[in-house]
C-alpha positions as CSV (number, residue, x, y, z in Angstrom):
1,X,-64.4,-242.6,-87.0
2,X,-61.1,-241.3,-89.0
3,X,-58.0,-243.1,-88.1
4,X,-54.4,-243.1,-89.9
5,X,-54.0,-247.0,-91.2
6,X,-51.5,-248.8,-92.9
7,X,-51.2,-252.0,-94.6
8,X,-48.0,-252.2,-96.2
9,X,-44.5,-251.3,-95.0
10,X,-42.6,-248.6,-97.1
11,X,-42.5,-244.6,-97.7
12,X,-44.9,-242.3,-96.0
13,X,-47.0,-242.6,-98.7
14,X,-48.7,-245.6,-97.4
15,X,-50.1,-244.1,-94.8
16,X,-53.9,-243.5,-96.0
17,X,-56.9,-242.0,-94.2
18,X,-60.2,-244.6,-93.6
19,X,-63.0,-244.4,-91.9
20,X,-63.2,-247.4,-88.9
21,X,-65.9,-248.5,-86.4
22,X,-65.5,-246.5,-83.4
23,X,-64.4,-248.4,-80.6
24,X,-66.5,-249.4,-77.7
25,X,-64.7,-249.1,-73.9
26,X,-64.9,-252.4,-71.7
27,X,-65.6,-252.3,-68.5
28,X,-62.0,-251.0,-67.2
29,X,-61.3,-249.0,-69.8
30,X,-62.2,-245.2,-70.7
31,X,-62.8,-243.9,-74.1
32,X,-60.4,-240.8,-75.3
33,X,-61.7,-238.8,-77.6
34,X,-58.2,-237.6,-79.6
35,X,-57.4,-234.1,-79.9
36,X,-53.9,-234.6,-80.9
37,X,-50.8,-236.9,-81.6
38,X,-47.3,-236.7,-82.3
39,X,-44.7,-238.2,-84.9
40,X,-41.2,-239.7,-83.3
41,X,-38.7,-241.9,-84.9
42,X,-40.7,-244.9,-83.1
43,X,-43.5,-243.9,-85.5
44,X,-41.7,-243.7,-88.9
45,X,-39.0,-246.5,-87.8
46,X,-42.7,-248.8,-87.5
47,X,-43.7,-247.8,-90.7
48,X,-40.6,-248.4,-92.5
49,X,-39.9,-251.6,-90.7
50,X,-36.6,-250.3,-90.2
51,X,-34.6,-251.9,-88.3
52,X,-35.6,-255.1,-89.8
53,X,-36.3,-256.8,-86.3
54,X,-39.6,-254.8,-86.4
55,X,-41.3,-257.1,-88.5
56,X,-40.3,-259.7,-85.7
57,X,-42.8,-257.9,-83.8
58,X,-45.6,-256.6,-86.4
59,X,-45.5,-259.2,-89.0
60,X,-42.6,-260.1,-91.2
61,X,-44.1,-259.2,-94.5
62,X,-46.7,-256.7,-93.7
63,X,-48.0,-255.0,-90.9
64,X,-50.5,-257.3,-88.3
65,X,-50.1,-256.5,-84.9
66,X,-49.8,-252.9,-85.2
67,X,-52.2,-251.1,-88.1
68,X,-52.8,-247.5,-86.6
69,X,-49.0,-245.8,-85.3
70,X,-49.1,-242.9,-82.6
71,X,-47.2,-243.4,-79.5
72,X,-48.6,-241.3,-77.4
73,X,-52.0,-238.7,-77.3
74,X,-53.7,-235.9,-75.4
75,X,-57.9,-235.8,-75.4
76,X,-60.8,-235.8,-73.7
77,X,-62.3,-238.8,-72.1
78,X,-66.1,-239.3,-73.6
79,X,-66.8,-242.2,-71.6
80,X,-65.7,-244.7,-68.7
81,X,-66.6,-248.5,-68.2
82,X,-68.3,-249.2,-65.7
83,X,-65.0,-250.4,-63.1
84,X,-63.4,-247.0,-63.6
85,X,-63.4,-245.5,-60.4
86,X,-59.9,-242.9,-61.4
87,X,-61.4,-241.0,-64.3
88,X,-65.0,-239.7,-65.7
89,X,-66.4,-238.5,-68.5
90,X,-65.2,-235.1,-69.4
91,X,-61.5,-235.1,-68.2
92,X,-58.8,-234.0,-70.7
93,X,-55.6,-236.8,-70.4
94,X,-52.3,-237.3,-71.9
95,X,-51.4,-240.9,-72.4
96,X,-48.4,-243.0,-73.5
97,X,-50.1,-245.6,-76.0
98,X,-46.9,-247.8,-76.0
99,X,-46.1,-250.7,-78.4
100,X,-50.2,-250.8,-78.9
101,X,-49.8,-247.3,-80.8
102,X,-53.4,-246.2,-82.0
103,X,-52.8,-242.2,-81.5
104,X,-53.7,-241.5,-85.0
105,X,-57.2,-241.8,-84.8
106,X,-60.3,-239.9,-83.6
107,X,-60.7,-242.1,-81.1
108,X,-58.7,-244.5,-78.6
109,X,-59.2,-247.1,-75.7
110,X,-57.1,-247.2,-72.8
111,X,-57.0,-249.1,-69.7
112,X,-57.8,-246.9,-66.6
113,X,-54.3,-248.9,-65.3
114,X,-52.5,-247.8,-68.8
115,X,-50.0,-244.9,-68.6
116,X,-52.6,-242.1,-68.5
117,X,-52.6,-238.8,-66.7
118,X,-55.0,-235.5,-65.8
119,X,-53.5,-233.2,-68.5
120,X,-51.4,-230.5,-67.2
121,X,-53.6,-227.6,-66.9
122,X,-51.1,-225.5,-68.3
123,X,-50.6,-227.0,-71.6
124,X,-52.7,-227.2,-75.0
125,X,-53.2,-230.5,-76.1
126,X,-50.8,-230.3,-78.8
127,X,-48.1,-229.6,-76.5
128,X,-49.1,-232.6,-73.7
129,X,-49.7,-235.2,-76.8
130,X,-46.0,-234.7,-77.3
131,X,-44.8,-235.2,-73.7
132,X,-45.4,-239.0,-72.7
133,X,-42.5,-240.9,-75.1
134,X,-39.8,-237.9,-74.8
135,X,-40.1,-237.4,-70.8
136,X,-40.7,-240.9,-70.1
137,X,-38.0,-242.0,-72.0
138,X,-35.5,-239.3,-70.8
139,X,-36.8,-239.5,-66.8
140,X,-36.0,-243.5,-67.0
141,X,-32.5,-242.9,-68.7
142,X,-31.5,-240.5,-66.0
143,X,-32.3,-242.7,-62.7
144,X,-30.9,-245.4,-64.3
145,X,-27.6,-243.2,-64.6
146,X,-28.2,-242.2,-60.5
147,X,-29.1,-238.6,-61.4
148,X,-28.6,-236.2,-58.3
149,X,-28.0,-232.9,-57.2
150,X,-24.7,-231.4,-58.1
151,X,-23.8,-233.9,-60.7
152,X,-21.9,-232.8,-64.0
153,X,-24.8,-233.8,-67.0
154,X,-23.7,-234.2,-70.8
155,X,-26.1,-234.7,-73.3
156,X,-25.5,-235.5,-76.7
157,X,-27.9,-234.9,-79.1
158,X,-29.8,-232.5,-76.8
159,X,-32.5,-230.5,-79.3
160,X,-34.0,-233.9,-79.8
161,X,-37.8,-234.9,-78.4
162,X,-35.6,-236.9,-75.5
163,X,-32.8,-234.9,-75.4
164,X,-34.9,-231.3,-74.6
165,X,-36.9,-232.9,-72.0
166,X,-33.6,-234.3,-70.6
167,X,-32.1,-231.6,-70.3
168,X,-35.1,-229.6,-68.3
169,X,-35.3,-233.1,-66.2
170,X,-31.5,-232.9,-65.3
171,X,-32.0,-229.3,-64.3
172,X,-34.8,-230.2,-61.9
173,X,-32.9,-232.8,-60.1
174,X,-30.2,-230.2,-59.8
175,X,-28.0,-230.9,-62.0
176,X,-25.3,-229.0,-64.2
177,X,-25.7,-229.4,-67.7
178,X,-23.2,-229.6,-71.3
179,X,-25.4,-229.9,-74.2
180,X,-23.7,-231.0,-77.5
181,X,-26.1,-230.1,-80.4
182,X,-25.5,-228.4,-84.2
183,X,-25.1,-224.7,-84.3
184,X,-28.6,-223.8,-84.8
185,X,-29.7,-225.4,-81.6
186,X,-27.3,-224.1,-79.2
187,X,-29.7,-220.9,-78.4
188,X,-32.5,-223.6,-77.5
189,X,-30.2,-226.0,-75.1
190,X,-29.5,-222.6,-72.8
191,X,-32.9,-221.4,-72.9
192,X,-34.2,-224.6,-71.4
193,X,-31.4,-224.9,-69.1
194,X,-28.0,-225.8,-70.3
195,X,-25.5,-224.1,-68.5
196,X,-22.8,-224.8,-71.8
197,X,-22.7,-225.8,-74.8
198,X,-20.6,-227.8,-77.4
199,X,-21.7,-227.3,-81.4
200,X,-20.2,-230.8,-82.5
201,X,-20.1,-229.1,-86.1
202,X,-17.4,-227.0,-84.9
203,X,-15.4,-228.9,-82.1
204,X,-15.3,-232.7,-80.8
205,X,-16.9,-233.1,-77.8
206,X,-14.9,-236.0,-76.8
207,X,-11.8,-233.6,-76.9
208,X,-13.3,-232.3,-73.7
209,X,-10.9,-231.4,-70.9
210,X,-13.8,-231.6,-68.3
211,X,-15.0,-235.1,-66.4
212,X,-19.0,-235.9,-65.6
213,X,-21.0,-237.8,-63.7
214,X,-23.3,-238.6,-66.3
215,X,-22.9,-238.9,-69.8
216,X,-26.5,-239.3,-71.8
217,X,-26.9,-239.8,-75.4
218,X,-30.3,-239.0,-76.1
219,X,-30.3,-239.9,-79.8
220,X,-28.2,-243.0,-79.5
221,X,-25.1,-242.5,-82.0
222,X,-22.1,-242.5,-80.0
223,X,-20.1,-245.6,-78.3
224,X,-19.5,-245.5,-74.9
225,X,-15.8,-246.1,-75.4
226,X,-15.8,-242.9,-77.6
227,X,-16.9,-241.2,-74.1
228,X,-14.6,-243.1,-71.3
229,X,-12.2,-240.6,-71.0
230,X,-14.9,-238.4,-69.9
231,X,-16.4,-240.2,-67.2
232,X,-15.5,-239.5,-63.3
233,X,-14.3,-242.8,-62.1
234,X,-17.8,-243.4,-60.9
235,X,-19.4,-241.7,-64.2
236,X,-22.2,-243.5,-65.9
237,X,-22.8,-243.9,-69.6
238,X,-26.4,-244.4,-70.2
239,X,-28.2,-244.6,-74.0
240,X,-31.7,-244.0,-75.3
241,X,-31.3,-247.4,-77.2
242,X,-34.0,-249.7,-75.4
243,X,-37.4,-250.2,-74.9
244,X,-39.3,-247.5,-72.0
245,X,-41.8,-249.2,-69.4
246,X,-42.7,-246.1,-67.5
247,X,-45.7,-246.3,-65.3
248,X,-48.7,-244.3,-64.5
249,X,-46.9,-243.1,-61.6
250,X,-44.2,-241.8,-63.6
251,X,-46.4,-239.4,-66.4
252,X,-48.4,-238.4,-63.2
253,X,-44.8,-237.4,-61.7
254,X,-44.3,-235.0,-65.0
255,X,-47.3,-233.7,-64.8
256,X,-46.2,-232.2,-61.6
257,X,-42.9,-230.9,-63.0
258,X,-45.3,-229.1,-65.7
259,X,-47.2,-227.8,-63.8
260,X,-44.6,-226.7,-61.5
261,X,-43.1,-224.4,-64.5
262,X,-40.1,-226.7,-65.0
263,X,-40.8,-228.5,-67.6
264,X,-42.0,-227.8,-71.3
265,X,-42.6,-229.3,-74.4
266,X,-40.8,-227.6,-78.0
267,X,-42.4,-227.8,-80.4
268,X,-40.9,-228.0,-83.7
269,X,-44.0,-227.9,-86.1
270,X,-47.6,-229.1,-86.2
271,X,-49.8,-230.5,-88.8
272,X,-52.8,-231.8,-89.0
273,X,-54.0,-235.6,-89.1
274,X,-54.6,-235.2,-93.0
275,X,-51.0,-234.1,-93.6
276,X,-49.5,-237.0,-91.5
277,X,-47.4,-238.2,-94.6
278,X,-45.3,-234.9,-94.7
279,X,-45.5,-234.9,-91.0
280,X,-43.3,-238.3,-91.2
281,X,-42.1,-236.9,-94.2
282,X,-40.5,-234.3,-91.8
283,X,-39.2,-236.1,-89.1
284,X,-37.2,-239.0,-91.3
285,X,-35.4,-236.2,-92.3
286,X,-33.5,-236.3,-88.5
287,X,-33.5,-231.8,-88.7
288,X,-36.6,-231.6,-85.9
289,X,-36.0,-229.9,-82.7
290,X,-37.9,-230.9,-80.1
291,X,-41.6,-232.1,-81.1
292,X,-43.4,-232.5,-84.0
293,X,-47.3,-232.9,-82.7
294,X,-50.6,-233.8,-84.6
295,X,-54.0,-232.1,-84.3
296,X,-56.6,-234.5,-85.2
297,X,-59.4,-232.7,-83.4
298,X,-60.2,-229.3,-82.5
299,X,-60.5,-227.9,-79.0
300,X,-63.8,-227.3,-78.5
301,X,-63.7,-226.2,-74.6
């Protein structure tokens, strides 16, 4: 099979197209067949071993652990072990790969326990491939911050992978929602369900006369003393910095919301799995709304 390796940390450059053994499923695992991947800033950030403390965790002067990136994937299963009882050959899933990666390849093993889902029927698999990080991520972030109904939301950095799908997730627990974004993303916020918004190119949104309940930043630039003055006195400040351990419960819960009509994926642009060096390329750059997803294999149903 074709899988995205590489050996050496650095520019996008050294990420380099090889032909690996195809791997074989063990008895309680099932056998994806990848039709598509995404690119995040846990991608690129892996590559670049930047921040430094990644090499803690994938080898200090080249990469080990972790030799195929891709957080997360949406396929078709092409076969089971024999002690999977949940899934069967022929089911298209989304998964979140999680610090094991290996979404850039044709194909990937997963535990039938891993974070793995029924694909929502209403997506193509180049939108569900880009759901798993982004929703978990922002779905974890908001019940730590006690999300509810009636609660006053502000998002900071909200056209980001997190911060779109945190914004649709705070609307469907009922929440009112500020978005501070740039002034080209302020169309996008309201049309997935901000109710204002603050272009922080052309005020400061810590100037804001209004108190919330909940103040998120999705892209994890801002201090929370730069945000006090905004909180309620029972307001929560919550950050994207931190590692997500979501569970299969949890993608099986946004898979509902999906398919529900309240939750969508934007997608920003989409390459193919030969173009993944300008796909990183891309997102390094920090301009991406939303998504940027992968196709590594066409649909064929």
């Amino acid at each position: 099979m074709k899988a995205v390796i590489y050996e050496r940390y650095g520019a996008p450059d050294v990420l380099t197209l090889q032909d690996i053994d195809k791997p074989v499923p063990k008895s309680d695992e099932v056998l994806i067949k990848v039709y598509a991947t995404s690119v995040t800033a846990g991608d690129w950030r892996m590559r670049k071993a930047d921040p430094f403390l990644t090499r803690l965790f994938n080898g200090l002067f080249k990469p080990k652990r972790v030799k195929i990136l891709g957080f997360e994937l949406a396929g078709v299963i092409e076969e089971v072990g024999k002690e999977v009882r949940t899934f069967k050959a022929g089911d298209a899933v989304f998964a979140f790969c999680g610090y094991k990666f290996g979404g850039y390849a044709e194909y990937r093993c997963l535990r039938e326990t891993d974070v793995i889902a029924l694909k929502p029927f209403n997506m193509t698999f180049e939108q569900a491939a880009t759901v798993p990080l982004g929703s978990l991520t922002a779905l974890s972030r908001l019940r730590k911050g006690k999300i509810s109904e009636g609660q006053k939301v502000l998002i900071y950095g909200a056209s980001g992978s997190v911060g779109t799908f945190a914004i649709q997730l705070a609307k469907y627990f009922g929440a009112e929602i500020t978005a501070v974004c740039s002034t080209n993303n302020t169309e996008l916020a309201r049309s997935i369900g901000a109710d204002k918004t603050v272009d922080y190119k052309k005020e400061d949104f810590t100037a804001l006369e209004e108190k919330f309940d909940l103040i998120f930043d999705a892209v994890g630039k801002i201090k929370k003393s730069d945000s006090k003055k905004l909180l309620k006195p029972t307001g929560s400040f919550i950050s994207v910095n931190g590692q997500t351990k979501p569970t299969q419960q949890d993608l099986i819960l946004i898979k509902e919301i999906i398919e529900a009509g309240k939750l969508t994926s934007i997608i920003d642009r989409t390459y193919n799995l030969n173009e993944i060096q300008d796909a990183h390329r891309y997102v390094e750059q920090f301009r991406k709304k939303g998504n940027v997803s992968v196709r590594v294999a066409i649909d064929e149903g």
